[in-house]
SELUMVEX-190990 format. One record per atom (N, C-alpha, C, CB): residue in three letters; chain; x, y, z. Coordinates in steps of 0.05 Angstrom, whole numbers, plus 5000, padded with zeros to 4 digits. Glycine has a CB too. Layout:
// SELUMVEX-190990
> ALA,A,X,Y,Z
...
//
This chain:
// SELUMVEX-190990
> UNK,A,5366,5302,5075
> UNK,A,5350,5287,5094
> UNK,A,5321,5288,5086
> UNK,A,5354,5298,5124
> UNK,A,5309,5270,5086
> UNK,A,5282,5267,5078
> UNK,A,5261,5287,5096
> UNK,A,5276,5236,5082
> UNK,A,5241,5281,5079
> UNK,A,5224,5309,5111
> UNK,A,5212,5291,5125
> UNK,A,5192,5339,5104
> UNK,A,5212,5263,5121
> UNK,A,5205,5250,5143
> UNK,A,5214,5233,5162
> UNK,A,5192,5242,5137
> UNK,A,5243,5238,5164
> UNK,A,5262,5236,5180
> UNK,A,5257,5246,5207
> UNK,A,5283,5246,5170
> UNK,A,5245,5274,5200
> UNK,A,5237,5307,5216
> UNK,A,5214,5295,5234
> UNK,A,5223,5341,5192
> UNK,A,5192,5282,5205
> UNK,A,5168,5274,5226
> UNK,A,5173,5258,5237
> UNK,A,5144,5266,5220
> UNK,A,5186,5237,5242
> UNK,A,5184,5208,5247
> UNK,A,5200,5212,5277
> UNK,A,5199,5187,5220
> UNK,A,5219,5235,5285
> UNK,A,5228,5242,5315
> UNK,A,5202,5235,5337
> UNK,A,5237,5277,5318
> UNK,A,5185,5239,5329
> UNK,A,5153,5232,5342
> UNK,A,5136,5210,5327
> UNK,A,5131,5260,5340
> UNK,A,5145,5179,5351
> UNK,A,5149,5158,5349
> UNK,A,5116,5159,5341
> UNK,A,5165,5143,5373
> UNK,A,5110,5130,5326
> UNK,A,5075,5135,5311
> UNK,A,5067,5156,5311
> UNK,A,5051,5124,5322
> UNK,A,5077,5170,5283
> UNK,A,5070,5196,5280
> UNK,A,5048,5198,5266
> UNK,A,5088,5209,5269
> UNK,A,5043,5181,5254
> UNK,A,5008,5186,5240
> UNK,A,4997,5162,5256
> UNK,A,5003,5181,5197
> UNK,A,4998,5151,5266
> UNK,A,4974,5142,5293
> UNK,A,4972,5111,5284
> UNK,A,4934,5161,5293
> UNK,A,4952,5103,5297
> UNK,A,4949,5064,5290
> UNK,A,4941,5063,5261
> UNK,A,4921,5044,5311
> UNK,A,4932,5033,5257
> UNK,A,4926,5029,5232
> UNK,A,4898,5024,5231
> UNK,A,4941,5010,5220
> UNK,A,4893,5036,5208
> UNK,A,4863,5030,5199
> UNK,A,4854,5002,5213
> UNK,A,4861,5028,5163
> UNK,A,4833,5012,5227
> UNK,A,4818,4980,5232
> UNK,A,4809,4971,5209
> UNK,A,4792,4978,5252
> UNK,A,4789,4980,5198
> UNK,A,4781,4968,5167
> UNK,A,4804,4950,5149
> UNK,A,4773,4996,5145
> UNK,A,4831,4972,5148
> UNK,A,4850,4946,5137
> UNK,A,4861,4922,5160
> UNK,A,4881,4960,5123
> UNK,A,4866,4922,5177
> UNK,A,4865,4905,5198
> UNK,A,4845,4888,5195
> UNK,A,4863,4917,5221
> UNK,A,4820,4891,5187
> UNK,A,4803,4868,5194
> UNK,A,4796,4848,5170
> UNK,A,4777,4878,5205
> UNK,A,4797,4876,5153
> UNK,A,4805,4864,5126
> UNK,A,4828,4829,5121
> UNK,A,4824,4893,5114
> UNK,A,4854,4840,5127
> UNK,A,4880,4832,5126
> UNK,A,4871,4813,5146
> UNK,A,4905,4853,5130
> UNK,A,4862,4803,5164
> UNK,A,4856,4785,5193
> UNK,A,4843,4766,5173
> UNK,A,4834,4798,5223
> UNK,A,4818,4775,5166
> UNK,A,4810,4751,5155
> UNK,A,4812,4739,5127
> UNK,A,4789,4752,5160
> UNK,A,4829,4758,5110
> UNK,A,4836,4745,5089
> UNK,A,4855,4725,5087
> UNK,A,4843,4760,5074
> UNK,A,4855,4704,5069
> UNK,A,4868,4680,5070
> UNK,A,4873,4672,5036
> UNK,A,4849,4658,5089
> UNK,A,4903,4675,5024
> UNK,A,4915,4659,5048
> UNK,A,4936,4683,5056
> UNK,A,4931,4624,5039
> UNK,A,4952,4672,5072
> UNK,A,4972,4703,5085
> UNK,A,4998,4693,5071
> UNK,A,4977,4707,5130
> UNK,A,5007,4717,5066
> UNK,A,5027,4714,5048
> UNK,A,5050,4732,5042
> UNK,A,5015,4713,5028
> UNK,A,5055,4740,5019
> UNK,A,5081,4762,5021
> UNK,A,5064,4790,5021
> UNK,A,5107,4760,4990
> UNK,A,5072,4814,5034
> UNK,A,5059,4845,5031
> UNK,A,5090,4853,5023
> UNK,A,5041,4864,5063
> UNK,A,5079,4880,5000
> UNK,A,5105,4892,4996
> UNK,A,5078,4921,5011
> UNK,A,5126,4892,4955
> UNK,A,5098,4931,5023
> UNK,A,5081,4957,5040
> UNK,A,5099,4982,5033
> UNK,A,5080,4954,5080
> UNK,A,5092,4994,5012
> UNK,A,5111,5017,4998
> UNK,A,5107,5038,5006
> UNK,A,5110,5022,4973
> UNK,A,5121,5052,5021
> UNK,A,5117,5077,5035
> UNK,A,5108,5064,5064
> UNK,A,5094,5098,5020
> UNK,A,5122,5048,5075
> UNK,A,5119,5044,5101
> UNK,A,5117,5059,5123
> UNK,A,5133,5032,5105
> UNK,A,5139,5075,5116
> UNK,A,5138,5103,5140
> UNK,A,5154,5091,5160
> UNK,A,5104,5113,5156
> UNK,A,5141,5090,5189
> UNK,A,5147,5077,5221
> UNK,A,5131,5056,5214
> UNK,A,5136,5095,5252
> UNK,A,5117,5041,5193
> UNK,A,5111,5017,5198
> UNK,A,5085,5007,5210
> UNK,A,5129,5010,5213
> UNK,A,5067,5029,5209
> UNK,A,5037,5025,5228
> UNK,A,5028,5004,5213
> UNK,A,5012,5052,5231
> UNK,A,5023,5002,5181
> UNK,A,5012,4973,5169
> UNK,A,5035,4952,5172
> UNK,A,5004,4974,5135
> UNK,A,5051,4946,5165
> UNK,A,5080,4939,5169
> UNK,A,5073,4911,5190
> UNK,A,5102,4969,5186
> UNK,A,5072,4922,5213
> UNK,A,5073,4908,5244
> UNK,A,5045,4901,5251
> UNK,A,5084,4930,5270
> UNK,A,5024,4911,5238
> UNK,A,5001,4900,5240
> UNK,A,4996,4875,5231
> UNK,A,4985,4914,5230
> UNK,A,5008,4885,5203
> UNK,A,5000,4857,5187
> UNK,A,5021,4828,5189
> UNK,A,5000,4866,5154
> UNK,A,5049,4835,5203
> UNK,A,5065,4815,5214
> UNK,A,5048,4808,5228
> UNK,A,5090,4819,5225
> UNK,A,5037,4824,5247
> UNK,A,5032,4804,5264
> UNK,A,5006,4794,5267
> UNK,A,5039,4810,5286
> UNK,A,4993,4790,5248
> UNK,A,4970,4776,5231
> UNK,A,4981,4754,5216
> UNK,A,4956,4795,5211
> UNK,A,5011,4746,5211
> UNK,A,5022,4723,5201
> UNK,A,5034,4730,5175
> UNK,A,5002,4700,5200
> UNK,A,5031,4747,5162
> UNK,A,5033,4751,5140
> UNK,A,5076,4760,5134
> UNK,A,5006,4777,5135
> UNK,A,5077,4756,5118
> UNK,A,5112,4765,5113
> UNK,A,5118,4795,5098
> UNK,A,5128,4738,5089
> UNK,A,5126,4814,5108
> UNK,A,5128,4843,5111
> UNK,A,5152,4851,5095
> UNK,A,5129,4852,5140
> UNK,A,5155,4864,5066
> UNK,A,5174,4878,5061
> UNK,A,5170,4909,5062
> UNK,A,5182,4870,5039
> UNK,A,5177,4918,5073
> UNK,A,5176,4952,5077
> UNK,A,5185,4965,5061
> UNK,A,5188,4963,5098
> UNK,A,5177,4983,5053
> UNK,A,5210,5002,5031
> UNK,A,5191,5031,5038
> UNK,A,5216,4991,4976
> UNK,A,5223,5051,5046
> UNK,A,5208,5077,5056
> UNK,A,5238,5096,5046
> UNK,A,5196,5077,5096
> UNK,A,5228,5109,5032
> UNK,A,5262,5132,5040
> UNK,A,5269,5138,5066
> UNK,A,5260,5167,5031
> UNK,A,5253,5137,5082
> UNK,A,5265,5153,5111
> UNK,A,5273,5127,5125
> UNK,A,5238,5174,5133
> UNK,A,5305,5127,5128
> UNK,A,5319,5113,5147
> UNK,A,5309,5114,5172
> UNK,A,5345,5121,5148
> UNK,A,5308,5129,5196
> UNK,A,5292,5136,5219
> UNK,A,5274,5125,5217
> UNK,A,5285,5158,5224
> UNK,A,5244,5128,5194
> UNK,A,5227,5104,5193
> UNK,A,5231,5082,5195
> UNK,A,5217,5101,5177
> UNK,A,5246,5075,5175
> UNK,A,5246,5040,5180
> UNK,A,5267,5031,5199
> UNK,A,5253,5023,5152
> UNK,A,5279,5046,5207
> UNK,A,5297,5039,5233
> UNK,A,5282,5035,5260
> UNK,A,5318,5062,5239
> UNK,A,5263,5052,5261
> UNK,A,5233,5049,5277
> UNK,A,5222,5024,5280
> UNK,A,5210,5064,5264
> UNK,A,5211,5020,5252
> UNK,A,5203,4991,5240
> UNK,A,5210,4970,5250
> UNK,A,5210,4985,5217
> UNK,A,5235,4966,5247
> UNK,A,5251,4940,5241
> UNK,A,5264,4944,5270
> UNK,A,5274,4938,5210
> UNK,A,5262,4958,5293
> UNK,A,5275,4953,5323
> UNK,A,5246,4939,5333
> UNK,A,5288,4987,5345
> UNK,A,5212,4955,5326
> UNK,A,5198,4943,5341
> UNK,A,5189,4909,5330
> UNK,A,5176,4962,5345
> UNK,A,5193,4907,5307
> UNK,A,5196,4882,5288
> UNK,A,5209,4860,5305
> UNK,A,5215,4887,5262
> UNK,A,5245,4872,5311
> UNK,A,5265,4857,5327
> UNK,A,5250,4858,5353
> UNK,A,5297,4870,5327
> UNK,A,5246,4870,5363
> UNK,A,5227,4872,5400
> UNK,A,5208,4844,5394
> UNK,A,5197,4910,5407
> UNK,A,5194,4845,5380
> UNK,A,5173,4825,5375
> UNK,A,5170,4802,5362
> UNK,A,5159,4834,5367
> UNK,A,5187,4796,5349
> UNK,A,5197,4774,5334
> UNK,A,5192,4780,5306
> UNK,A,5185,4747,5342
> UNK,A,5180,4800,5292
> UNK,A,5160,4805,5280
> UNK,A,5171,4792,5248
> UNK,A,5151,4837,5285
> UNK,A,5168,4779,5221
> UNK,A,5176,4783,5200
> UNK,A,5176,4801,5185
> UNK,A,5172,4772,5191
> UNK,A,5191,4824,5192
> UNK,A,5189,4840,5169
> UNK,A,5218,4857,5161
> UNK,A,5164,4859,5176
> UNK,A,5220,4851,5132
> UNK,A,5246,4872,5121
> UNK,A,5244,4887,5108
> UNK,A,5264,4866,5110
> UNK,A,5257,4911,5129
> UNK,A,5256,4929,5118
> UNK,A,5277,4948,5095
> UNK,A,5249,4937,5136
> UNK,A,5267,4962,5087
> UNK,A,5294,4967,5063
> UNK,A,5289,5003,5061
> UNK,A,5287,4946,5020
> UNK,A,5313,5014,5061
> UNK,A,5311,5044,5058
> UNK,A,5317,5039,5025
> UNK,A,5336,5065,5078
> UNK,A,5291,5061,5010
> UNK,A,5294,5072,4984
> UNK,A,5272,5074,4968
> UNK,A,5311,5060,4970
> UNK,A,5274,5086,4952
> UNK,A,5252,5109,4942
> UNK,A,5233,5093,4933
> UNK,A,5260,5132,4919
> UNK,A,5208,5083,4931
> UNK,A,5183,5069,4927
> UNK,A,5183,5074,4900
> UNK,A,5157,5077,4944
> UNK,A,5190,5094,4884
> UNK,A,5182,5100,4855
> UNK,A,5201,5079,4839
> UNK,A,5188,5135,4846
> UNK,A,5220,5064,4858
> UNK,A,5252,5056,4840
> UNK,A,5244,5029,4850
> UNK,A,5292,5071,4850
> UNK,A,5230,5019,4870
> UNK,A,5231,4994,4877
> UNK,A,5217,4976,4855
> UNK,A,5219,4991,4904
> UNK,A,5226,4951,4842
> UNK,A,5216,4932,4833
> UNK,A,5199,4905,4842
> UNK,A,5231,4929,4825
> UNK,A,5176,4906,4830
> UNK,A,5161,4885,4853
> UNK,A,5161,4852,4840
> UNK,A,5122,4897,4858
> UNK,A,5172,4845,4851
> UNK,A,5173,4810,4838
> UNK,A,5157,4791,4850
> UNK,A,5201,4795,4841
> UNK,A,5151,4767,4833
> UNK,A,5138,4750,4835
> UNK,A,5132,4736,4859
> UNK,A,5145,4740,4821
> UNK,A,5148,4741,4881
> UNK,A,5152,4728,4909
> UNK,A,5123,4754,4924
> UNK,A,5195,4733,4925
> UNK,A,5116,4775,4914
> UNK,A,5096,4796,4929
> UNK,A,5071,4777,4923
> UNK,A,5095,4833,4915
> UNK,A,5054,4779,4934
> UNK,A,5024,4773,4934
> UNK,A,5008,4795,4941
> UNK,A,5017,4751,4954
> UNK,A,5017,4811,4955
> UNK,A,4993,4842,4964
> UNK,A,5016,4865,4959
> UNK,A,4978,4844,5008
> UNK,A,5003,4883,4950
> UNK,A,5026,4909,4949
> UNK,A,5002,4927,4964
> UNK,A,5040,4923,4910
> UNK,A,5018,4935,4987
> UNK,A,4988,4959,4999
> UNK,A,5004,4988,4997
> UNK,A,4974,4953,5042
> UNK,A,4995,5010,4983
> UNK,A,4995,5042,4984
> UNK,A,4982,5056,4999
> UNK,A,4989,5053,4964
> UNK,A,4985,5060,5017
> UNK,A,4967,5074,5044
> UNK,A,4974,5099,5049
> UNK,A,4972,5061,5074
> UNK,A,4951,5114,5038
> UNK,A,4962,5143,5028
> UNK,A,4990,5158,5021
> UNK,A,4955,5156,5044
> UNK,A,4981,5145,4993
> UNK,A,5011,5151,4981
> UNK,A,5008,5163,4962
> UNK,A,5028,5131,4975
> UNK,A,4978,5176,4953
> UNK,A,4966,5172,4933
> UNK,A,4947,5200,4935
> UNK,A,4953,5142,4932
> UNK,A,4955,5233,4925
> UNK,A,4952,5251,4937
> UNK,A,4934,5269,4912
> UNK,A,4980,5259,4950
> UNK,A,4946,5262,4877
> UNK,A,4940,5267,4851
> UNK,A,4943,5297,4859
> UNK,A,4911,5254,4838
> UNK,A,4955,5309,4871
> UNK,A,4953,5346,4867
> UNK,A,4969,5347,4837
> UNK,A,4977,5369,4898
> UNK,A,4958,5371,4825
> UNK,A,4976,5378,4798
> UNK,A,5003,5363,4795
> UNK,A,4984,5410,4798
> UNK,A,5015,5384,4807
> UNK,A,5040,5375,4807
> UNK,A,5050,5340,4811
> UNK,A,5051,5392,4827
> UNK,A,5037,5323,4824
> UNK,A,5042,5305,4829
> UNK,A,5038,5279,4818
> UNK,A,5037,5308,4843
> UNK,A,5002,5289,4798
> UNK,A,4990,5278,4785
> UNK,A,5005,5254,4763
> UNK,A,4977,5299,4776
> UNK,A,5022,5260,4747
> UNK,A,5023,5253,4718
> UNK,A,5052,5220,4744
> UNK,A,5041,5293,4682
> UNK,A,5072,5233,4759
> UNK,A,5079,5219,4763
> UNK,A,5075,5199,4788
> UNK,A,5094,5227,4758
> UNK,A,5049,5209,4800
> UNK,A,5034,5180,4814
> UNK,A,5017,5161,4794
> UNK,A,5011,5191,4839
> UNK,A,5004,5166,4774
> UNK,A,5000,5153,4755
> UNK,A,5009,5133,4738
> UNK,A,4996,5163,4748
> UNK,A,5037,5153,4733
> UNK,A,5054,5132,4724
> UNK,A,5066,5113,4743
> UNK,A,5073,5143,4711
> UNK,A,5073,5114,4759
> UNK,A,5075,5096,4785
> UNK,A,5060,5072,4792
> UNK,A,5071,5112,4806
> UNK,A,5034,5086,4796
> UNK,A,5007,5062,4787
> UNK,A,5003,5044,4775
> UNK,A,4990,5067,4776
> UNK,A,5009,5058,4754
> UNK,A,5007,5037,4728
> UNK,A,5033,5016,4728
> UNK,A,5008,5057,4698
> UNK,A,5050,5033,4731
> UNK,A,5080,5005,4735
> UNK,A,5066,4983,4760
> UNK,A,5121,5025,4755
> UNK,A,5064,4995,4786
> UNK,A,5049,4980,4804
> UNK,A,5033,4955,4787
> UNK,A,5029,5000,4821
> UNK,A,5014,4966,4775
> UNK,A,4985,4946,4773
> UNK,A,5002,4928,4747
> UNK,A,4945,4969,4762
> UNK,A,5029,4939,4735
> UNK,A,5040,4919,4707
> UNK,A,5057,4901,4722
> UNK,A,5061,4937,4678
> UNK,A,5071,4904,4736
> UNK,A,5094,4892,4754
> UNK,A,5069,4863,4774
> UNK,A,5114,4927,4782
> UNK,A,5052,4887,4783
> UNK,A,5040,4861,4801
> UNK,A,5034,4831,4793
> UNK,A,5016,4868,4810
> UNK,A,5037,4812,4808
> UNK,A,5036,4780,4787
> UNK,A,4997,4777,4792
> UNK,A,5062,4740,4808
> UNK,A,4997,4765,4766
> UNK,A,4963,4755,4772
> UNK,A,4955,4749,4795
> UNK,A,4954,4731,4761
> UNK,A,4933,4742,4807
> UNK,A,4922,4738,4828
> UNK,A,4929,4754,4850
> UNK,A,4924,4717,4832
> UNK,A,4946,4775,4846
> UNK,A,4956,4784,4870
> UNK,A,4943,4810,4879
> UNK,A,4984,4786,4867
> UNK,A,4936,4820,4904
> UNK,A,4921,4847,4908
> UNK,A,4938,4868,4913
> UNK,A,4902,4847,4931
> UNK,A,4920,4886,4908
> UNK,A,4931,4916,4908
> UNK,A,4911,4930,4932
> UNK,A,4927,4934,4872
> UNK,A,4927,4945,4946
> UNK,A,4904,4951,4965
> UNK,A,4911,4981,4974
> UNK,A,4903,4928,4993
> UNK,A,4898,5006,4967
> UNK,A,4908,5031,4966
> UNK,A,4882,5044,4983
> UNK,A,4915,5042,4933
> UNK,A,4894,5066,4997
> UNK,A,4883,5079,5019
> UNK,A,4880,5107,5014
> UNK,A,4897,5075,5041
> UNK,A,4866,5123,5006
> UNK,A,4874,5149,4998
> UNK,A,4848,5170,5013
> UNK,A,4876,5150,4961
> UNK,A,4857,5199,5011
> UNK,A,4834,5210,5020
> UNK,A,4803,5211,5005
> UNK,A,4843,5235,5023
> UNK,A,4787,5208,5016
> UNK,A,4762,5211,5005
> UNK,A,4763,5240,4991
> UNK,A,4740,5207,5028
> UNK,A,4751,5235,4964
> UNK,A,4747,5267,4951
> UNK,A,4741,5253,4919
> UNK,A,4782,5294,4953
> UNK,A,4724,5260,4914
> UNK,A,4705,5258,4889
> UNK,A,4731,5265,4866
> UNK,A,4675,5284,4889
> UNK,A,4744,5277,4869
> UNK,A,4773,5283,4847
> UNK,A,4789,5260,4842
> UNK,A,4797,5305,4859
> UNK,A,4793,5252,4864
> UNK,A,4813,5223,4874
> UNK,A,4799,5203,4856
> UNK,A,4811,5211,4912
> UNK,A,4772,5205,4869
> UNK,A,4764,5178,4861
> UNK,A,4764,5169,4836
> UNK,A,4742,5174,4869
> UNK,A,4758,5196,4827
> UNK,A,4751,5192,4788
> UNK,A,4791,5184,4775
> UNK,A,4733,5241,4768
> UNK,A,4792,5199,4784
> UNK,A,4831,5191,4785
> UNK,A,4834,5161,4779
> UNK,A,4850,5196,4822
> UNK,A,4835,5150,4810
> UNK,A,4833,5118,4805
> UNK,A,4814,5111,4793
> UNK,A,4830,5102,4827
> UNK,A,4790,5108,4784
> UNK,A,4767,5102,4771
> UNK,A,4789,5099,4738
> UNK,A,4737,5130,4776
> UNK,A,4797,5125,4738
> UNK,A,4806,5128,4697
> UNK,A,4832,5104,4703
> UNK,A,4826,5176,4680
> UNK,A,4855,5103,4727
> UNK,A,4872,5088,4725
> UNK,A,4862,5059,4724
> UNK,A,4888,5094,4742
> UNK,A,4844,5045,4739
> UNK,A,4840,5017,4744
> UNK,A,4823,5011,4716
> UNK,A,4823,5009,4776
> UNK,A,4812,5035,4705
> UNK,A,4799,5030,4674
> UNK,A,4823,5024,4659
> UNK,A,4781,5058,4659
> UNK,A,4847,5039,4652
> UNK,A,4864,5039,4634
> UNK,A,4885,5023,4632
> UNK,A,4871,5058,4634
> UNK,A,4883,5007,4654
> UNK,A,4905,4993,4670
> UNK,A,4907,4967,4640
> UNK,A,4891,4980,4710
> UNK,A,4893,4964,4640
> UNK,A,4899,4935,4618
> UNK,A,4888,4914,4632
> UNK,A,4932,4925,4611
> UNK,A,4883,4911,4652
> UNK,A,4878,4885,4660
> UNK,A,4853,4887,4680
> UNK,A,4904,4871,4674
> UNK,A,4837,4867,4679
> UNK,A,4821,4869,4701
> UNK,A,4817,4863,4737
> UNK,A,4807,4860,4690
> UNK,A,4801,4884,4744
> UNK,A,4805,4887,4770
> UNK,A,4775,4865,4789
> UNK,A,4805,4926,4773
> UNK,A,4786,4847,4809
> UNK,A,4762,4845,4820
> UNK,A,4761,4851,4850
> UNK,A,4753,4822,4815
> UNK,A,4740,4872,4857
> UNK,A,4736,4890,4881
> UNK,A,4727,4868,4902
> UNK,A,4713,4917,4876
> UNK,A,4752,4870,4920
> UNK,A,4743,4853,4946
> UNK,A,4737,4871,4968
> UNK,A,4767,4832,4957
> UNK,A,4744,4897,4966
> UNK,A,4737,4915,4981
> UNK,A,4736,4944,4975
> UNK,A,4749,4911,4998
> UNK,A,4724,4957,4979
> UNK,A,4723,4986,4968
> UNK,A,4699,5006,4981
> UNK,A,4717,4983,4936
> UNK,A,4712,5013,5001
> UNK,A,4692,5026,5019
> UNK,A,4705,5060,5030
> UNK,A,4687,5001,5049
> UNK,A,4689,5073,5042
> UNK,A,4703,5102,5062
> UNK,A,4700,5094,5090
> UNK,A,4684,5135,5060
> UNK,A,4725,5088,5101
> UNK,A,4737,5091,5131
> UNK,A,4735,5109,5135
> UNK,A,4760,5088,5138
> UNK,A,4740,5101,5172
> UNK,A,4750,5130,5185
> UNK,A,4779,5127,5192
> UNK,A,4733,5138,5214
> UNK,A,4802,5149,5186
> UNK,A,4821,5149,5198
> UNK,A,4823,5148,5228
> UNK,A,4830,5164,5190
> UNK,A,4839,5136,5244
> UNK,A,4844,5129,5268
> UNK,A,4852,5160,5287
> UNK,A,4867,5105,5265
> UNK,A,4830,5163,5301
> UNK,A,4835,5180,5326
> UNK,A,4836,5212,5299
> UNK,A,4874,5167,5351
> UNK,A,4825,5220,5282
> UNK,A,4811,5232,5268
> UNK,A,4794,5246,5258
> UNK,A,4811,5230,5266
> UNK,A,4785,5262,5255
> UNK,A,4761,5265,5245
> UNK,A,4758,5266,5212
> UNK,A,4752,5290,5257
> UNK,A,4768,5247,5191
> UNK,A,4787,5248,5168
> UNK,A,4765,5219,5154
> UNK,A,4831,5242,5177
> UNK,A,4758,5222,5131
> UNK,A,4747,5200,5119
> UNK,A,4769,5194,5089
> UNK,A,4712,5208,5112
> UNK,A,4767,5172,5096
> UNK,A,4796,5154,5074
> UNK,A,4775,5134,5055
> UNK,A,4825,5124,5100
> UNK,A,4787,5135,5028
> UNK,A,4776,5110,5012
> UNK,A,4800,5091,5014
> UNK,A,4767,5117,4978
> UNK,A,4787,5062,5024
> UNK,A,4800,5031,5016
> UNK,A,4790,5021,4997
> UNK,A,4799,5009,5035
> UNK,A,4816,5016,4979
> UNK,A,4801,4989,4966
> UNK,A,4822,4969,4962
> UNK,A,4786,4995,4937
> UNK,A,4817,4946,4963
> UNK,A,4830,4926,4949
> UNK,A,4818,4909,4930
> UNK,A,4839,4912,4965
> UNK,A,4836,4910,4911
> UNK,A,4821,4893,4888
> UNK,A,4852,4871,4877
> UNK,A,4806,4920,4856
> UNK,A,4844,4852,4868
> UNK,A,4853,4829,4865
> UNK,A,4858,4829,4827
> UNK,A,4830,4807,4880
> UNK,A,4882,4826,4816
> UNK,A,4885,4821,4792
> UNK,A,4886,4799,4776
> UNK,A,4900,4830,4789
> UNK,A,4857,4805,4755
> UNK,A,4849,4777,4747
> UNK,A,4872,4760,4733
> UNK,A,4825,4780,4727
> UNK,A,4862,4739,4729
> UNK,A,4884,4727,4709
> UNK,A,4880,4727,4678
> UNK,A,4887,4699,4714
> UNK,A,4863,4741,4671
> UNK,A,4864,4754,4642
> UNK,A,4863,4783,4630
> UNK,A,4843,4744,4631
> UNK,A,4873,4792,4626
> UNK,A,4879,4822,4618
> UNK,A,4849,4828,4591
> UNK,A,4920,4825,4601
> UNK,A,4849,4849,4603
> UNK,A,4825,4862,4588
> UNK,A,4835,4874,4559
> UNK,A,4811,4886,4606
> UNK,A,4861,4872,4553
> UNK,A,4876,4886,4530
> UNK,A,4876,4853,4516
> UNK,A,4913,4905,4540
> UNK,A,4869,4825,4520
> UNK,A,4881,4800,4505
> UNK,A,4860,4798,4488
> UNK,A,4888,4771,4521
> UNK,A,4873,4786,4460
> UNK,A,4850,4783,4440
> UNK,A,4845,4751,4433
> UNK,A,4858,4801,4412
> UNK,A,4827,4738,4427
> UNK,A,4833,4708,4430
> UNK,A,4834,4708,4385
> UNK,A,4797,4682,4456
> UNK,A,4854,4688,4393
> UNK,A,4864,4681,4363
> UNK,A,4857,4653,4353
> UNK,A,4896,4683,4360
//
């Protein structure tokens, strides 16, 4: 059983969603497909349905997205959800936003295979499409992503990149979303 099966018995267990991504996501246009990896119970999930946008979820914890996808069904909401491991999911051409909302932790141990993860993320994603990751504020982190969005191969353009406050908190989070150009910084012209 997942350990967040355990948390998720205590319905919004990590609390609402970032207003910053909320206001973000409100006024960006145009609205489109989100793949939301590591959905959890769905706090971005149901926000951003119901901002118009079309919602695929993917979470290991069944109980999460069973959460998800009853208040989804309550509300009319579009969103599907799918139990299984975010590291195995493949992202196809139908995604337009992939959002990671603290998913993204770089401790030792964790380091080499959130990176690699990343990097599949930012290769898989289709041009023009955004990436929008939420992580704790900490000067370690940052340089982290800083070396990944450098190494990535392709270029990044920052539509947002600021420190939130986590909701009902006393916790400061880095957002950013950045948008993948349509020319890779690795192409050589012949």
């Amino acid at each position: 059983m997942p350990i967040y099966d355990k948390h998720y018995q205590e319905s919004n267990h990590f609390g609402n969603p970032y207003p910053s991504l909320v206001m973000f996501f409100e006024n960006y246009e145009p609205k489109g497909t989100v793949l939301d990896l590591g959905c959890g119970q769905g706090r971005d999930s149901i926000a951003l349905a119901k901002l118009g946008y079309q919602v695929i979820g993917v979470d290991v914890s069944k109980v999460g997205v069973s959460q998800m996808l009853a208040i989804s069904d309550r509300e009319g909401l579009e969103i599907h959800g799918i139990v299984g491991d975010m590291y195995e999911y493949s992202i196809g051409d139908e995604v337009d936003i992939v959002l990671l909302d603290s998913m993204f932790h770089f401790y030792k141990r964790d380091k080499d295979k959130e990176t690699t993860f990343l990097f599949r993320v930012m290769d898989e994603l289709r041009f023009g499409g955004l990436l929008g990751i939420v992580v704790s504020k900490s000067k370690r982190i940052d340089k982290i992503l800083s070396g990944v969005f450098n190494k990535s191969g392709f270029n990044w353009v920052s539509l947002f990149d600021e420190y939130i406050d986590y909701p009902d908190k006393l916790i400061k989070m880095r957002m950013i979303v950045s948008r993948k150009a349509i020319e890779s910084t690795n192409s050589t012209n012949e």
